[in-house]
C-alpha positions as CSV (number, residue, x, y, z in Angstrom):
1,X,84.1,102.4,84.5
2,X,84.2,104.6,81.7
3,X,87.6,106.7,80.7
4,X,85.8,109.8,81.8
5,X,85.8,108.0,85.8
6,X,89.1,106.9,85.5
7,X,90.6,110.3,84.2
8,X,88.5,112.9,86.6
9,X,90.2,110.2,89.5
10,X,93.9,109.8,89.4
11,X,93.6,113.9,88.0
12,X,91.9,114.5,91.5
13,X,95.4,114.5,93.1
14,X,97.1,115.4,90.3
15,X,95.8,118.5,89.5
16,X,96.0,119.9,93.3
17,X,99.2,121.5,94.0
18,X,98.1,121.3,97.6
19,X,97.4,117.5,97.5
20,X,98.1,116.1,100.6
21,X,100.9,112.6,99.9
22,X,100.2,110.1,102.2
23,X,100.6,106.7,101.0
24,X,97.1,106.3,100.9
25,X,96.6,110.0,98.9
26,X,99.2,108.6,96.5
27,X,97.4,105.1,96.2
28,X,94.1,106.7,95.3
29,X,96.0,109.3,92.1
30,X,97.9,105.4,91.1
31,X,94.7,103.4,91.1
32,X,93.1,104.7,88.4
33,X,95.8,104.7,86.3
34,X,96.5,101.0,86.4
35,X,92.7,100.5,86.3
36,X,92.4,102.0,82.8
37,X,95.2,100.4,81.6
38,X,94.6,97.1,82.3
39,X,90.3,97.3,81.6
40,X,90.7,99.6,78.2
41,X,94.4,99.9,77.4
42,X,97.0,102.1,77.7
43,X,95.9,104.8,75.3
44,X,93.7,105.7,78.1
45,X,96.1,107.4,80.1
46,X,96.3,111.0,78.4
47,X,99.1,113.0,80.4
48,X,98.9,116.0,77.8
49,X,98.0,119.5,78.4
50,X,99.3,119.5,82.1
51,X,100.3,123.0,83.5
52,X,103.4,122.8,86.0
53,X,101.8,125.7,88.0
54,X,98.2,123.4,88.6
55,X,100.1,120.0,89.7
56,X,101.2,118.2,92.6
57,X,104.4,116.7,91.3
58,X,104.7,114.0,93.4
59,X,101.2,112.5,92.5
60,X,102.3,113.4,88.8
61,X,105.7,111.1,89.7
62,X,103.6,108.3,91.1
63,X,101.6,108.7,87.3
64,X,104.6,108.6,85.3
65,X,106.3,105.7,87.4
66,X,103.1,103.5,86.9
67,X,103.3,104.3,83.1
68,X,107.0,104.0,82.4
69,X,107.3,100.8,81.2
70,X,104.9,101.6,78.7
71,X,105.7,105.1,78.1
72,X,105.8,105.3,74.3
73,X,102.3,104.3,74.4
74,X,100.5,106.8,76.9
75,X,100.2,110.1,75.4
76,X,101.9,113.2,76.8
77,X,104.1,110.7,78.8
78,X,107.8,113.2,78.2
79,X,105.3,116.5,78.4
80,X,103.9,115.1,81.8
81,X,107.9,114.3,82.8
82,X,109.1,117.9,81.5
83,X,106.0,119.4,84.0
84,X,106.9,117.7,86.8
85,X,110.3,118.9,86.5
86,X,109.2,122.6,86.1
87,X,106.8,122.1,88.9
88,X,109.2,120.8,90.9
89,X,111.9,123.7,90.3
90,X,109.6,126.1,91.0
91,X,108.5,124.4,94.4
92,X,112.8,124.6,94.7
93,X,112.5,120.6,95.4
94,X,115.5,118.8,94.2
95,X,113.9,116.9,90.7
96,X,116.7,114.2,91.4
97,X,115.0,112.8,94.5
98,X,111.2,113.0,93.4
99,X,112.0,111.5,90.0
100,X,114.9,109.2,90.5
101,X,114.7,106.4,87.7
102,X,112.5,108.8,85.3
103,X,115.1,111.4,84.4
């Protein structure tokens, strides 16, 4: 797969604000993302450019969990974390219990 496949995949549930979060929805956004990392590295995740008001961000908290232990690597990783926050204060959904461990 090229990074093109992976990206326009795990972006398929990120970028729906309406995404539905099943365990299997959330399985197919995480996929991806450990896909790329492990077949072409982890400057293959890009998380910049995101707009809080165009993400679902529990499928952007499932990204940033698989990516935090290499977080200094994937770009846009803190600008991914700071929309999720704002996406998540504008949904009124307490950030503490979508992104426990991340902030």
């Amino acid at each position: 797969m090229q990074i093109d496949e992976f990206t326009s995949e795990w972006k398929k549930g990120v970028l729906d604000p309406d995404a539905e979060v099943s365990a299997n929805a959330l399985t197919r956004t995480a996929r991806p993302v450990f896909r790329a990392m492990l077949e072409l590295g982890d400057w293959a995740v890009d998380l910049s450019g995101l707009d809080p008001k165009q993400v679902s961000a529990i499928h952007l908290a499932v990204i940033l969990r698989a990516t935090l232990r290499r977080k200094e690597k994937v770009k846009g990783w803190s600008d991914a974390l700071r929309v999720a926050r704002e996406s998540l204060a504008q949904s009124g959904v307490d950030e503490r219990k979508i992104l426990s461990g991340l902030i």
